[in-house]
ZAMARGU-4260 file (C-alpha; in steps of 0.2 Angstrom, whole numbers, plus 5000, padded with zeros to 4 digits):
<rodrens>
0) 5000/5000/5000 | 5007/5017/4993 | 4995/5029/5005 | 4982/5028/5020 | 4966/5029/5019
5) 4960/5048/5022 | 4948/5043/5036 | 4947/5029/5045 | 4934/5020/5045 | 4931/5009/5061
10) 4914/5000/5056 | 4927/4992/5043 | 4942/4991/5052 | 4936/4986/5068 | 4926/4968/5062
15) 4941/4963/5051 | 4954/4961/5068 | 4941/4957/5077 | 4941/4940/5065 | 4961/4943/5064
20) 4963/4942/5082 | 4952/4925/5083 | 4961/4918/5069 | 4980/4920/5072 | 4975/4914/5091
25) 4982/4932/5096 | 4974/4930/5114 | 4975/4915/5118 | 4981/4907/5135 | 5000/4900/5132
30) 5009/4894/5148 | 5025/4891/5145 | 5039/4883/5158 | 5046/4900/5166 | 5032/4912/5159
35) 5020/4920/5172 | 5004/4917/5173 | 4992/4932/5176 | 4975/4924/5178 | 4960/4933/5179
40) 4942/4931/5187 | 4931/4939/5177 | 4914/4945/5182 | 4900/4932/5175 | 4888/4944/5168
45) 4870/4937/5179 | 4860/4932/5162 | 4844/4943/5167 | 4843/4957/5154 | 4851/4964/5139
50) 4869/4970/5143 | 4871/4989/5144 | 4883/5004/5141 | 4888/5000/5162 | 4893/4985/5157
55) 4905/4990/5144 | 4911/5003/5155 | 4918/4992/5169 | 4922/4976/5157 | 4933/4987/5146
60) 4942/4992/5161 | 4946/4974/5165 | 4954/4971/5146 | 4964/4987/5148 | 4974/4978/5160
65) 4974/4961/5153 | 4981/4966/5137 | 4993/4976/5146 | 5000/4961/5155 | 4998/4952/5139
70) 5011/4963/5132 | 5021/4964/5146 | 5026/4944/5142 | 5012/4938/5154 | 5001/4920/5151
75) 4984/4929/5154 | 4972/4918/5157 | 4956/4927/5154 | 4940/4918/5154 | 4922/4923/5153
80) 4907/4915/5160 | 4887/4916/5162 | 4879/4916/5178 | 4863/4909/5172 | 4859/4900/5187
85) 4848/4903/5202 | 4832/4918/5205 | 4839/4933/5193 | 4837/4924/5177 | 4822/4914/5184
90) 4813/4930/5188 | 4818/4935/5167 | 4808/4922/5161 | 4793/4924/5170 | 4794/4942/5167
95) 4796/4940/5149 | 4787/4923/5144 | 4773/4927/5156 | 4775/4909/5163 | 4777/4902/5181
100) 4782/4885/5187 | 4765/4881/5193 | 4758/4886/5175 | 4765/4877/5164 | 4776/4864/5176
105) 4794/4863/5182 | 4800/4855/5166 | 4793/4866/5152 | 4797/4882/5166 | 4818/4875/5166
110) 4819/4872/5148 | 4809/4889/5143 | 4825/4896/5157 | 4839/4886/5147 | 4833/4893/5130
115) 4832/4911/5135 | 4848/4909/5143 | 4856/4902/5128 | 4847/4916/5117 | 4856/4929/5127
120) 4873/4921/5131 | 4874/4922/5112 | 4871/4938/5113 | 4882/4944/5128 | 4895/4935/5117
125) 4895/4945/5103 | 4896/4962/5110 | 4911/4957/5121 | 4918/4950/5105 | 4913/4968/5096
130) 4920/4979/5111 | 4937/4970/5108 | 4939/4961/5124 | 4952/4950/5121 | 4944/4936/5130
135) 4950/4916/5132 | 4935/4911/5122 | 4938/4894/5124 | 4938/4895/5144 | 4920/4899/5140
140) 4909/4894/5158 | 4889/4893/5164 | 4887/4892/5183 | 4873/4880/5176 | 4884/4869/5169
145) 4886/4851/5173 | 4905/4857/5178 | 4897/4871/5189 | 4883/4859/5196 | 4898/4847/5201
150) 4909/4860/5209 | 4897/4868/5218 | 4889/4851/5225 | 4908/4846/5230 | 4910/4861/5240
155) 4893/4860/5251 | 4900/4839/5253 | 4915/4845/5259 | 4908/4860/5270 | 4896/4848/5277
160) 4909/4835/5282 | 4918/4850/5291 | 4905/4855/5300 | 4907/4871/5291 | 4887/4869/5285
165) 4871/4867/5297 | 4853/4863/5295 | 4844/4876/5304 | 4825/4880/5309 | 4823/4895/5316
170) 4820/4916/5309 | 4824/4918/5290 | 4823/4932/5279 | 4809/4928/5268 | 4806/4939/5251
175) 4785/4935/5246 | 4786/4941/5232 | 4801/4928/5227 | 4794/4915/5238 | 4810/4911/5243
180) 4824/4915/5261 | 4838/4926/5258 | 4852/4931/5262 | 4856/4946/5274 | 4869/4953/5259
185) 4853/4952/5248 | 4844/4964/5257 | 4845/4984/5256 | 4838/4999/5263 | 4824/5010/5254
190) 4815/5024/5260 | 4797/5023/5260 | 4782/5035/5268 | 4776/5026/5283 | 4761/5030/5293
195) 4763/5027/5315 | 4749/5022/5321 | 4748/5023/5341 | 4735/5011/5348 | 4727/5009/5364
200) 4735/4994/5375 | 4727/4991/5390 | 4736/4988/5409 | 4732/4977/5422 | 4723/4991/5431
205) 4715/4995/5419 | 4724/5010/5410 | 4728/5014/5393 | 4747/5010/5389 | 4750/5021/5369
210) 4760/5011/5358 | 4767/5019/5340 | 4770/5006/5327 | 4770/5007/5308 | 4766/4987/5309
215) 4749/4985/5318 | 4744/4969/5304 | 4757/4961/5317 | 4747/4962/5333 | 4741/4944/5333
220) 4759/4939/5335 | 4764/4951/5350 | 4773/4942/5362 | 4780/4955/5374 | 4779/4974/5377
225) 4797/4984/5379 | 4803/4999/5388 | 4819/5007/5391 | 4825/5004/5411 | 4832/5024/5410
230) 4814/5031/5404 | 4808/5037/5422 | 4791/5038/5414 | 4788/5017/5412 | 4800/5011/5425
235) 4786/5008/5434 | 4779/4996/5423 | 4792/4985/5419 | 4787/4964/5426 | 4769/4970/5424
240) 4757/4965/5410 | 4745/4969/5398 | 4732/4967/5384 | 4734/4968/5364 | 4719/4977/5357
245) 4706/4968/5348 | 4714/4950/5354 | 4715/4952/5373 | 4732/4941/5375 | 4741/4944/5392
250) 4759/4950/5387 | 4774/4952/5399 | 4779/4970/5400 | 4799/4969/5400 | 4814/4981/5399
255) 4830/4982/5385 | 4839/4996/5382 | 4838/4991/5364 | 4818/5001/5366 | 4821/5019/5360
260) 4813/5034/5373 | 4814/5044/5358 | 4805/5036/5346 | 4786/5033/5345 | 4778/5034/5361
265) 4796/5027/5371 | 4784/5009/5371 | 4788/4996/5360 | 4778/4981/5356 | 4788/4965/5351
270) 4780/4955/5339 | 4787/4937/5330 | 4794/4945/5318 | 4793/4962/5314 | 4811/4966/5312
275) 4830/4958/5316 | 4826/4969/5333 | 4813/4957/5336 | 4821/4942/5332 | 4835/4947/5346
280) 4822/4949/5359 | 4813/4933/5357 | 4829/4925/5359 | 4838/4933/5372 | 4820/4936/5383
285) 4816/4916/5377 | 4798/4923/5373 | 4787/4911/5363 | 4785/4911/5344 | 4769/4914/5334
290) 4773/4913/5315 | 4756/4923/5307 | 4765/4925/5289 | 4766/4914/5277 | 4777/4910/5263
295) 4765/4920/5249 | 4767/4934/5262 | 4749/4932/5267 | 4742/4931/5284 | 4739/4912/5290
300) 4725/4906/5305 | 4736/4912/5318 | 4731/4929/5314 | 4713/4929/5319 | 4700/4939/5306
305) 4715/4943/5296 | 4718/4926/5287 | 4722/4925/5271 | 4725/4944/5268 | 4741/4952/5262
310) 4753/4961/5272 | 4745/4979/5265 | 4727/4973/5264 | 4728/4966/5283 | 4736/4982/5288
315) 4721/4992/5282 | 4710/4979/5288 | 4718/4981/5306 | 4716/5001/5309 | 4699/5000/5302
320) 4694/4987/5317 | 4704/4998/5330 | 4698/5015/5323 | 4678/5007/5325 | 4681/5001/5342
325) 4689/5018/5348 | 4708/5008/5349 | 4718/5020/5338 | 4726/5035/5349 | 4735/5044/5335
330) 4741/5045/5318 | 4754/5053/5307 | 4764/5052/5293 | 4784/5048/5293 | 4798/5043/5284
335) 4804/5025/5286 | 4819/5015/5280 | 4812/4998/5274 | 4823/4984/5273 | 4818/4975/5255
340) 4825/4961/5244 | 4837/4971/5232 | 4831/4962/5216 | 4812/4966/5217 | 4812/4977/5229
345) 4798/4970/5241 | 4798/4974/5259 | 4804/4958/5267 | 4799/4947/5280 | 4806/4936/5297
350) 4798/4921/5295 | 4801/4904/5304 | 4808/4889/5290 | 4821/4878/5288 | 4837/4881/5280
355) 4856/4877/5276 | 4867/4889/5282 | 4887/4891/5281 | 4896/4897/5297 | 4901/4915/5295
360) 4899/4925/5313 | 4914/4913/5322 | 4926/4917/5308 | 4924/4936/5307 | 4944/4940/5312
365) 4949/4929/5301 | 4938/4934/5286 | 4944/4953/5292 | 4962/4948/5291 | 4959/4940/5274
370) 4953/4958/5266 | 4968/4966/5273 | 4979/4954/5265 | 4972/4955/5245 | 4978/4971/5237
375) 4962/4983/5234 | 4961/4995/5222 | 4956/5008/5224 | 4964/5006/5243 | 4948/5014/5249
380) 4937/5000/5245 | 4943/4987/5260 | 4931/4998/5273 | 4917/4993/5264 | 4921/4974/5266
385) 4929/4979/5282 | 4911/4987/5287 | 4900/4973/5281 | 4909/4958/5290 | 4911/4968/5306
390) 4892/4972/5305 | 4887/4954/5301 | 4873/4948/5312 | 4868/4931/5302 | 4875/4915/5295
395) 4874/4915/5277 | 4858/4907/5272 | 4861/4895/5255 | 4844/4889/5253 | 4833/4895/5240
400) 4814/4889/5239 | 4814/4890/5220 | 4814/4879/5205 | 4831/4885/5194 | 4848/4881/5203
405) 4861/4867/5209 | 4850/4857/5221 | 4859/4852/5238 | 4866/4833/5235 | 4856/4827/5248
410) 4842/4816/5253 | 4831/4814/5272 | 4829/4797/5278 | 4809/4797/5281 | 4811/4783/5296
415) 4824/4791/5306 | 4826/4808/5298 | 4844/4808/5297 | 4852/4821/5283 | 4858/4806/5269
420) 4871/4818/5258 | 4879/4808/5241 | 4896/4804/5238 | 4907/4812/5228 | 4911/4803/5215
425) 4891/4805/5210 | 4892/4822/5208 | 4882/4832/5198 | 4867/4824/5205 | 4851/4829/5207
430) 4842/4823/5221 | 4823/4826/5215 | 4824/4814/5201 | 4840/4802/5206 | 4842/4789/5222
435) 4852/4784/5236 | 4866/4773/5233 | 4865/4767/5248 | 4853/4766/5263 | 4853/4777/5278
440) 4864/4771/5294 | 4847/4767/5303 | 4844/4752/5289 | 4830/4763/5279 | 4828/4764/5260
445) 4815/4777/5260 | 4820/4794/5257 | 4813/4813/5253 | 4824/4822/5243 | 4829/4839/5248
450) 4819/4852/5235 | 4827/4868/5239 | 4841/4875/5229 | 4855/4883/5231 | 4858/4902/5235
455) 4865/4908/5214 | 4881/4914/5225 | 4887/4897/5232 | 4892/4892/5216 | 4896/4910/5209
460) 4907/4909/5226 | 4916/4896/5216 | 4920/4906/5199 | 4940/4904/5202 | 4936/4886/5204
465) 4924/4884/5191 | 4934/4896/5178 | 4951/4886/5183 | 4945/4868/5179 | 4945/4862/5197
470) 4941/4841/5201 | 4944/4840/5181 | 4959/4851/5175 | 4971/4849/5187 | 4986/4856/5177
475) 4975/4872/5171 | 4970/4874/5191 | 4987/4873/5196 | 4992/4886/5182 | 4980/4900/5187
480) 4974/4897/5206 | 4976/4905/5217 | 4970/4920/5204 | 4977/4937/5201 | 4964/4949/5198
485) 4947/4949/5202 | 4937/4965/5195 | 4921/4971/5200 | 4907/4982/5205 | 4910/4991/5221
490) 4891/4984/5226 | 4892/4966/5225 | 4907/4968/5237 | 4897/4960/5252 | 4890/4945/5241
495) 4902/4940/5227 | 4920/4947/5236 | 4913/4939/5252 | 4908/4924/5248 | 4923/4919/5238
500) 4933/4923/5248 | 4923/4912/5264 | 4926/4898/5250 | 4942/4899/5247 | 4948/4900/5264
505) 4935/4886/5271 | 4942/4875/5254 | 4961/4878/5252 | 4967/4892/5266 | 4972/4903/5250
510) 4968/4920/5247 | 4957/4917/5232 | 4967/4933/5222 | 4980/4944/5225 | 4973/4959/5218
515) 4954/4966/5218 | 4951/4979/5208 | 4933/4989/5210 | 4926/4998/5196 | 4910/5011/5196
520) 4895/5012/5187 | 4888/5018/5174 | 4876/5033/5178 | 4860/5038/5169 | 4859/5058/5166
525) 4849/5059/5183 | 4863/5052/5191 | 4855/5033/5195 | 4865/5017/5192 | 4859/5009/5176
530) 4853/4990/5178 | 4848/4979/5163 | 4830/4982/5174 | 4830/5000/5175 | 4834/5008/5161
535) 4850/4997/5156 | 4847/5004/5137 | 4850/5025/5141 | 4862/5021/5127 | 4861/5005/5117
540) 4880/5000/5116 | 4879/4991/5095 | 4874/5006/5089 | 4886/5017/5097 | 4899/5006/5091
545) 4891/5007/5075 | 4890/5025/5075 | 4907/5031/5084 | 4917/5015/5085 | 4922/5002/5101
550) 4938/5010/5103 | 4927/5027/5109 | 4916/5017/5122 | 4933/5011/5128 | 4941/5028/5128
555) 4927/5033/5139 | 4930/5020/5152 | 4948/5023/5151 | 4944/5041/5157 | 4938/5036/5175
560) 4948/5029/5189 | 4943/5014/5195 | 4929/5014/5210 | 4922/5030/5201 | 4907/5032/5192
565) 4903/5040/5175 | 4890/5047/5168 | 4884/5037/5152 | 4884/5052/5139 | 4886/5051/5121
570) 4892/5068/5120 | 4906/5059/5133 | 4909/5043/5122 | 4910/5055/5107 | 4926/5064/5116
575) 4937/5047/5110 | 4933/5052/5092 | 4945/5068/5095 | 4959/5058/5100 | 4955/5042/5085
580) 4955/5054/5073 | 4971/5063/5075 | 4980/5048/5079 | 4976/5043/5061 | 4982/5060/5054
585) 4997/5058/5061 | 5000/5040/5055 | 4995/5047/5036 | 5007/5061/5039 | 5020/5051/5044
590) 5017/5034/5033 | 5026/5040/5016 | 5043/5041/5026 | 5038/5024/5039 | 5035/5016/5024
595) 5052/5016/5017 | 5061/5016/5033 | 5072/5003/5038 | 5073/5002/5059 | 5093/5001/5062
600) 5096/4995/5085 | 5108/5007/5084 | 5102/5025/5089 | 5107/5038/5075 | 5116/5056/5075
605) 5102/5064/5084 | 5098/5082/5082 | 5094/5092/5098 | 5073/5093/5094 | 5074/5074/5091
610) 5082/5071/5108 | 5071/5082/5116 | 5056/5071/5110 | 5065/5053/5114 | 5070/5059/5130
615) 5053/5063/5135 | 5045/5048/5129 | 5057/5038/5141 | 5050/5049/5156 | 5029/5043/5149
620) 5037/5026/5148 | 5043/5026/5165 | 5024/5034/5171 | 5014/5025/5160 | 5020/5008/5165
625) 5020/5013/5183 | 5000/5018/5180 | 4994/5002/5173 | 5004/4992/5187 | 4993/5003/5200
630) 4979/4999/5191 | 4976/5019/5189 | 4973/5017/5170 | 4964/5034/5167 | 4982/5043/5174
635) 4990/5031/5162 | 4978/5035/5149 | 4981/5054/5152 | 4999/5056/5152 | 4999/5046/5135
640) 4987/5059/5128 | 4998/5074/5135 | 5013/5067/5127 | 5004/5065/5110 | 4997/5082/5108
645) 5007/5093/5117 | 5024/5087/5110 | 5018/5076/5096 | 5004/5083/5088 | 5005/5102/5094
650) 5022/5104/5091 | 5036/5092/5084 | 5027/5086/5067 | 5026/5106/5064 | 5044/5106/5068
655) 5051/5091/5059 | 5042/5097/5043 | 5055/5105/5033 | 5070/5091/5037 | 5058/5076/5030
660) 5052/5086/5017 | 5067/5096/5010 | 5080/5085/5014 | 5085/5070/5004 | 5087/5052/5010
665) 5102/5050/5019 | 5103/5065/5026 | 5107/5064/5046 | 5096/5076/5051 | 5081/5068/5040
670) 5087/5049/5046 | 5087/5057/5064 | 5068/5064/5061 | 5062/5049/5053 | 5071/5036/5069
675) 5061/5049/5080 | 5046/5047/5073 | 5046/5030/5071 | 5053/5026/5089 | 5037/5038/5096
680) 5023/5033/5086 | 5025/5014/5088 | 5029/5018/5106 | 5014/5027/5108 | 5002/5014/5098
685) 5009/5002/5112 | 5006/5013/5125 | 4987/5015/5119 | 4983/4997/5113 | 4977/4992/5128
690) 4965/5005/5129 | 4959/5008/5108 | 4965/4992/5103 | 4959/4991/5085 | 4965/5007/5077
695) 4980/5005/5085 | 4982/4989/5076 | 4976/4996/5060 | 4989/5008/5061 | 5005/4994/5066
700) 4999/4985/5053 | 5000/4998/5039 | 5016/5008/5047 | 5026/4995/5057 | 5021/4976/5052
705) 5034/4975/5038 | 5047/4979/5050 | 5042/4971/5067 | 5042/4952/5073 | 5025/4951/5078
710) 5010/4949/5071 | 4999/4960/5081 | 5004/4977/5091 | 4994/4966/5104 | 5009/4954/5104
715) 5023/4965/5105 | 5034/4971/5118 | 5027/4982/5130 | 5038/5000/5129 | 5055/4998/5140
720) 5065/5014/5144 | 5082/5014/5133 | 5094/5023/5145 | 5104/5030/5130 | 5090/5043/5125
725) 5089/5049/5140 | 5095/5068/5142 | 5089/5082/5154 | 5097/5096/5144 | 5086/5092/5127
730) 5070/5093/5139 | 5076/5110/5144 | 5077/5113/5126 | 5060/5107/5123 | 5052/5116/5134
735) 5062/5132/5125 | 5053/5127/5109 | 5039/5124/5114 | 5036/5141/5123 | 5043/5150/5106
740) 5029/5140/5094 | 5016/5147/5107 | 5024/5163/5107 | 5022/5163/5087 | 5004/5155/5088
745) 4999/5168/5101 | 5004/5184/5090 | 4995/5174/5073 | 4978/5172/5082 | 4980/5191/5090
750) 4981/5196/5073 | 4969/5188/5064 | 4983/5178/5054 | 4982/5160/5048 | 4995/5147/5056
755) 5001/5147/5042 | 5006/5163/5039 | 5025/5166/5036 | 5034/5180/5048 | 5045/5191/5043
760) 5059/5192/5060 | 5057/5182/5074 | 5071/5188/5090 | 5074/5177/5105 | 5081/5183/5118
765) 5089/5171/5130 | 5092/5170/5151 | 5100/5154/5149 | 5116/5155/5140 | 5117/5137/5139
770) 5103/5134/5128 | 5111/5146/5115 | 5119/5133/5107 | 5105/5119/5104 | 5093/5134/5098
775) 5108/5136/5086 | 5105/5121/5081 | 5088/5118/5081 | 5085/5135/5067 | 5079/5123/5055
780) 5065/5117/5067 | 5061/5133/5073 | 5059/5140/5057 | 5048/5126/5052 | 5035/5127/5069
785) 5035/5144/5068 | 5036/5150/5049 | 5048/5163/5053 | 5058/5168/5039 | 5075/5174/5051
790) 5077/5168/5067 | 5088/5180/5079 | 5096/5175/5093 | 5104/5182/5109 | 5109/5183/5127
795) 5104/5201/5131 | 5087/5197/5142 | 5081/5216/5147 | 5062/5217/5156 | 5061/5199/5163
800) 5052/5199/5176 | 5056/5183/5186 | 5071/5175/5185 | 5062/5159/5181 | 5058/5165/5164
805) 5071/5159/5150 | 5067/5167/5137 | 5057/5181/5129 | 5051/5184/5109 | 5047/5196/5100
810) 5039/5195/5082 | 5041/5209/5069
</rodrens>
């Protein structure tokens, strides 16, 4: 090819190295005897919605560091998986089929599950593939998957024969809408308009004790009354007893400093359960138990008149009876802060079941210990982990009443009711369809199967496990476990960083990464994370890529640190266009002289401008690579982009002008431009591929293929400081030149003249006798940067102001 392209056209370029990079293997995973491996644990997107522009955000922010490890001589192991198991992807398909287990059956329900999956996996695939992440394709994982299903069963055996795991009946949290127990880490705060409602209790003697509660549907299930010891106004009262309206129970009046004088009327009535306070009482006072909510969230016999009601229709029931019968003492409105299942968003309940739970509260110094040992990025983000495990007030729950998951490998023995779990060799199993293999200690063959599932993050738990091959690829596991990277979202830091790392510790006493590293979100204009629920599709990310290009979503990710959010903006996204776009003009400009250019290792006669520029790019090596190995990408990112315009762009291609154009070939001062140029745009290409990959590649392959090894810029050499081209006194001079092109710039725009414009006299007067003698030598370049016809310099320096100032011009 004689001559680039005049514009570059990504929706062209971008497919074909797409397809070039799958076909000449160039990220694929290639351990080696003596090579480090940099393995990776990357985020299995939860199969519940159409990916979105947050996901590109924090995903591109993960390959910008594995190709830059990649090229660093690294074995990165980079897999992908799909969480397609468990309630997110359950709740998709009912939501979008308009189907329910109990309509159509549990068969057609999992199979309509498995083909939506599939659908969208396909889909997920093909824009990571489009966004340029330069994925192990082949290490492709589903925490469905029989492997999954295996691993995740092992792991509850094993657990279960440490005594790590424990079957428990006793106050769950308990999502209605889901059907289903949760786990505390599940459950966030909302705030709601509430209404306190103070109701009439009665005393022994016969007078009215005022209660506030924004839960009076509860009332049937009131098993004591509470007041704080240090409130003069109930001391009195405390051993008494006395009557819940409309039901007339007897209930022990007792005292807990846990019961707020501030709040409400100071009383506060326990009920069985109305909250995790509740829950605390009823153990630590051993008060009875009187379960009035079912698992549909409706009312059940226990609750007198109110059976059968919802939690809001039984609520209004309620305060109409105690309104007619003269009960209610006050109202008024308030502000609460509800606890609610954070994937639908319903209010949840305490209810009394039967789960398996994994031992969490014993081990919190250890778990604590384990945080401050894995590298966080940014360091900030250990207090949040720090602050949910110092926090934790329950086991983690792994039970799910739902039909989608890995069930436990476990069966009940219906004689003696002994737990019967499966051996390990017949893992994946499921219990619901397959047998014992043998019978239970007691001599029984009859057996129940357990029918709940899995919690989704006891095998997402497992991704390093799952992702590395483990009980199958024993080499492949050794290779990349224990992991080194896991990126994430700052808000799944209680579940999925957690979790694995309760696993790994309880599995193999290893750390299950050395590094985290905790990205932001994606924000819609109002500022609200975007969820592929809540207007995921602000932006849909195919046709930004079809009408910017990938390189311009990546370039927007690259411009955020990690743990910060951004603002999903196409004004924003557009911004990476600037910088594609003059990377390209500098490649045409400087493509007739690359393309001719033989690359000599030894380092030419250089001029002073070209040592200026050479010495310079050894300092953005030195900060780049010390960027990207902090995983601070975005300073990375900007100290590239200053180099490129301010001394590329800006100012030495205007300077280096006249010696590649007027001089012939051969000439030292044109070899010594054209080594420059060659030496700083491939370094630069490097130093942005992990950021733009594709027309970075475009541009090696047009400019620097024919002279380099490899067969991608993604397979070369990451940038390393040459020593030789380092020289402080051509940065001075840099500096000179580059305050003299302003200097001429500044009088063009204050004049109303072109750039181009020639000058007739330009003098320099100088503060620094030193530099005399490169500006001598650097007349040519001047001349060129400036379009100054004569160039006069001197030392004479009259009307500085400071001392600091090195120079002065004036323009006749």
């Amino acid at each position: 090819m004689n001559t680039i392209p005049k514009r570059y056209e990504a929706m062209n370029v971008e497919p074909k190295w797409q397809q070039y990079w799958e076909d000449k293997r160039v990220n694929s995973f290639q351990p080696r005897k003596g090579r480090i491996v940099y393995s990776i644990d990357t985020p299995p997107p939860t199969v519940s919605g159409n990916l979105h522009m947050g996901h590109c955000y924090s995903y591109s922010q993960t390959d910008f560091y594995a190709r830059f490890w990649r090229m660093n001589g690294r074995a990165v192991f980079y897999p992908m998986g799909w969480d397609d198991n468990g309630l997110p992807t359950e709740r998709l398909v009912e939501k979008r089929l308009g189907i329910t287990p109990e309509k159509v059956g549990a068969e057609a329900f999992l199979q309509a599950i498995g083909q939506t999956s599939k659908q969208l996996e396909e889909k997920y695939e093909k824009l990571w593939r489009r966004l340029g992440l330069s994925v192990n394709w082949r290490y492709t994982y589903s925490t469905i998957s029989p492997a999954a299903r295996k691993i995740a069963q092992h792991s509850f055996l094993d657990l279960y024969q440490k005594e790590d795991v424990y079957l428990s009946s006793s106050p769950t949290i308990w999502c209605s809408f889901c059907k289903t127990a949760i786990a505390h880490a599940e459950v966030t705060d909302m705030l709601r308009q509430a209404e306190f409602v103070t109701i009439a209790f009665s005393l022994e003697d016969g007078q009215t004790l005022p209660i506030a509660t924004t839960r009076p549907e509860l009332l049937p299930a009131c098993v004591a009354i509470f007041v704080n010891q240090d409130d003069k106004r109930y001391r009195h009262l405390i051993d008494q007893k006395a009557k819940t309206p409309l039901f007339g129970k007897e209930v022990p009046i007792l005292s807990d400093p846990k019961a707020d004088p501030g709040k409400g009327t100071g009383i506060v009535m326990c009920c069985t359960f109305g909250d995790a306070t509740d829950i605390k009482w009823w153990r630590e006072h051993a008060l009875p138990l009187i379960n009035i909510i079912g698992h549909d969230g409706k009312l059940n016999q226990n609750s007198g008149f109110l059976t059968d009601l919802d939690i809001k229709a039984a609520r209004k029931k309620i305060i109409e009876e105690l309104s007619n019968q003269g009960l209610i003492l006050d109202k008024k409105a308030a502000s609460q802060t509800v606890s609610v299942h954070e994937r639908c968003e319903t209010p949840i309940e305490y209810i009394e079941t039967k789960q398996w739970f994994i031992n969490v509260l014993d081990r919190k110094e250890m778990l604590l210990e384990a945080g401050r040992k894995i590298n966080w990025h940014p360091a900030h983000m250990l207090s949040r982990y720090e602050d949910w495990v110092q926090n934790l007030e329950w086991d983690w729950c792994i039970s799910r009443q739902r039909y989608h998951g890995v069930p436990f490998p476990l069966w009940y023995c219906l004689k003696c009711g002994e737990v019967l779990p499966a051996e390990f060799s017949e893992l994946p199993i499921d219990p619901r369809t397959q047998n014992p293999s043998r019978p239970c200690k007691c001599g029984s063959e009859e057996f129940t199967p357990e029918t709940s599932v899995m919690d989704t993050w006891m095998t997402s738990s497992m991704s390093p496990q799952i992702a590395g091959g483990w009980l199958n690829q024993t080499k492949l596991f050794n290779q990349v476990f224990p992991m080194s990277l896991r990126p994430q979202a700052y808000d799944i830091i209680r579940t999925w960083t957690f979790y694995t790392v309760v696993k790994s510790l309880y599995h193999f006493d290893k750390f299950p990464w050395s590094d985290i590293a905790i990205s932001g979100h994606g924000l819609s204009p109002e500022g609200h994370k975007v969820s592929k629920s809540k207007g995921g599709n602000i932006l849909d990310p195919i046709k930004v890529m079809e009408k910017y290009s990938a390189d311009t979503i990546r370039y927007w990710a690259a411009s955020t640190k990690l743990g910060e959010d951004s603002l999903i903006s196409e004004d924003k996204i557009a911004a990476g266009q600037k910088l594609i776009n003059k990377l390209w003009n500098v490649a045409s400009f400087a493509f007739p002289f690359l393309k001719v250019y033989r690359p000599s290792e030894s380092i030419p006669c250089l001029v002073p401008v070209d040592k200026w520029v050479l010495s310079r790019l050894q300092s953005l090596i030195i900060e780049a690579t010390e960027s990207f190995k902090q995983y601070d990408h975005a300073s990375g990112k900007i100290k590239v982009e200053a180099y490129f315009w301010d001394i590329i762009a800006d100012n030495y291609l205007e300077m280096v002008k006249t010696r590649l154009y007027d001089l012939e070939d051969g000439a030292p001062e044109k070899e010594s431009a054209k080594f420059t140029l060659y030496q700083a745009i491939l370094t630069l290409l490097k130093l942005l591929a992990p950021i733009t990959p594709y027309v970075t590649e475009e541009i090696f392959q047009l400019c620097f293929k024919r002279h380099e090894v490899a067969e991608s810029v993604h397979l070369t050499y990451w940038p390393e400081v040459n020593g030789e081209l380092i020289d402080p006194n051509a940065e001075i001079l840099g500096e000179a030149l580059v305050e003299i092109a302003t200097a001429a710039r500044r009088y063009k725009s204050e004049h109303q003249l072109p750039m181009g414009t020639p000058l007739d006299r330009i003098k320099i007067a100088l503060s620094q006798s030193e530099l005399l003698q490169q500006l001598e030598a650097s007349i040519t370049d001047i001349k060129s940067v400036t379009r100054g016809k004569n160039i006069e310099l001197g030392e004479e320096t009259p009307g500085f102001d400071t001392p600091e100032q090195r120079l002065s011009v004036h323009i006749d």
